[in-house]
N, C-alpha and C positions, 0 to 999 in steps of 0.2 A: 371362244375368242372371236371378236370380230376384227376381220381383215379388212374390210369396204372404208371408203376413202371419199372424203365430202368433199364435191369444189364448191365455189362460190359462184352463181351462173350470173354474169353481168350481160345486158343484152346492149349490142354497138347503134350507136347513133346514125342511122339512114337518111333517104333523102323520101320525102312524102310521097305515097302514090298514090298521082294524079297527073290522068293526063294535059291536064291545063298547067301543072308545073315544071316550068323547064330551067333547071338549073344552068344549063349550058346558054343559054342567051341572055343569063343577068350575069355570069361569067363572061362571057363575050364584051358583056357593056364595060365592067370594071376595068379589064383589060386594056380596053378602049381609051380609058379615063386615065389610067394609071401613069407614071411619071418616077422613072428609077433614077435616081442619083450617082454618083459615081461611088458616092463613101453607102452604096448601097440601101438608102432612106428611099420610103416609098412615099408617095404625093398624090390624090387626088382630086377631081374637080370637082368640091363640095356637094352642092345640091344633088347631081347625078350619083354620087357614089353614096349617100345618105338614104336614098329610095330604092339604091340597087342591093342595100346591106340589108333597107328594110326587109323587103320582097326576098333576099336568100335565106335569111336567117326564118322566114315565116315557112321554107320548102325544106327546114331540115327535123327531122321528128326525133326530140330528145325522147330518149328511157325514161322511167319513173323516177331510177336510183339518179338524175341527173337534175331535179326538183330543183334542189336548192344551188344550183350553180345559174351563171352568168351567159345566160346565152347567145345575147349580142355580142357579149367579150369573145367569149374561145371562138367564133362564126369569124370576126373581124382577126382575130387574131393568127387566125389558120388563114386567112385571105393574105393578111399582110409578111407571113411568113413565106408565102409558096411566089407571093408575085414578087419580093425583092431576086430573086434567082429565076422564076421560069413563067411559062405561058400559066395563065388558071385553068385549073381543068376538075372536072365534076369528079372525078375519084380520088386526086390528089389530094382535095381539098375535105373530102370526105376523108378519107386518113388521117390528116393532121387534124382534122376535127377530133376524131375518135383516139388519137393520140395524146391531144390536149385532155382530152375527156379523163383518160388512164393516169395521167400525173394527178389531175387536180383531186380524182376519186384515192389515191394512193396516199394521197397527203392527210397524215394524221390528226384528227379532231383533239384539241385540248378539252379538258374538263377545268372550268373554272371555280371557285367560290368567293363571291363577294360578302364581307362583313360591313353594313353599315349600320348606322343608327336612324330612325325615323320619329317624328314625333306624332303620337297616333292620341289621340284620346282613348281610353276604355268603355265600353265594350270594344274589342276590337272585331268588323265589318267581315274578317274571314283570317282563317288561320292558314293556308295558302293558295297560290295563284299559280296557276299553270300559265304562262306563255312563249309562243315557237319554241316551244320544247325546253324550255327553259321552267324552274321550279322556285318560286320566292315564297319563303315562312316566315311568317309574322311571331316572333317569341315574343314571350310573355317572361320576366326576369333576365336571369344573366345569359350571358351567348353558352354555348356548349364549350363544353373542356377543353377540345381539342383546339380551342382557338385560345386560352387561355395562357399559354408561352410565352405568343406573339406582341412584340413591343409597338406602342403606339407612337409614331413620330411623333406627331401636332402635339402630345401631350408632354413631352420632354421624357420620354421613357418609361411614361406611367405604362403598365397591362391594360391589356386591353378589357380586361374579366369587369367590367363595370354591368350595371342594371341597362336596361334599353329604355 
């Protein structure tokens, strides 16, 4: 009987080390720039805060498992979260980073399947295509079974089960 118990090791989003980066003086700048409202909307002074998101968002070192996400998003996003309520500060700002990180990793990937039609001449050039991870097969006859149920709008409710 095995007792042992698997976590899943996710490693958190840090800030680069190096000594030429200092996250706390391009926080300082924003701060500087920034502009709270009273209905709580933050505001800054374009150019400045566009070179200062550049340059923080280039001092933060995503994980591997964080590839595919948005990293100027959750950078700016954690900025604009912490400066409507407080001063910006390099830890802060690293948390809600790493917080953003945790929801958007948490959020469930759909699996989709698209049925279309294409018009190929024969021989057909390859029987599938691998791209970003994505998988397209070229059939040759009817679609497969399990799509054979499915009512075709555009066609007035014809089945979908025709030749391709």
């Amino acid at each position: 009987m095995n007792n042992s118990l698997s976590y899943k090791v996710v490693m958190r989003v840090k800030w680069k080390k190096n000594k030429n980066l200092n996250p706390d003086v391009i926080l300082d700048k924003i701060n500087s720039i920034k502009t709270v409202s009273e209905d709580k909307k933050v505001s800054y002074s374009a150019f400045d805060y566009q070179y200062a998101m550049t340059a923080l968002v280039n001092m933060v070192n995503f994980p591997s498992h964080c590839d595919g996400f948005n990293h100027e998003n959750i950078v700016s996003r954690a900025v604009s979260e912490i400066a409507k309520d407080s001063t910006l500060e390099k830890n802060k700002v690293m948390d809600t980073i790493n917080n953003i990180v945790k929801t958007e990793s948490s959020t469930r990937e759909h699996k989709y399947h698209m049925l279309t039609s294409l018009s190929l001449a024969a021989p057909y050039p390859f029987k599938r295509i691998s791209l970003e991870g994505s998988l397209i097969r070229i059939l040759d006859g009817d679609y497969p079974k399990k799509y054979s149920g499915r009512l075709d709008n555009e066609t007035d409710g014809a089945y979908i089960n025709s030749h391709v």
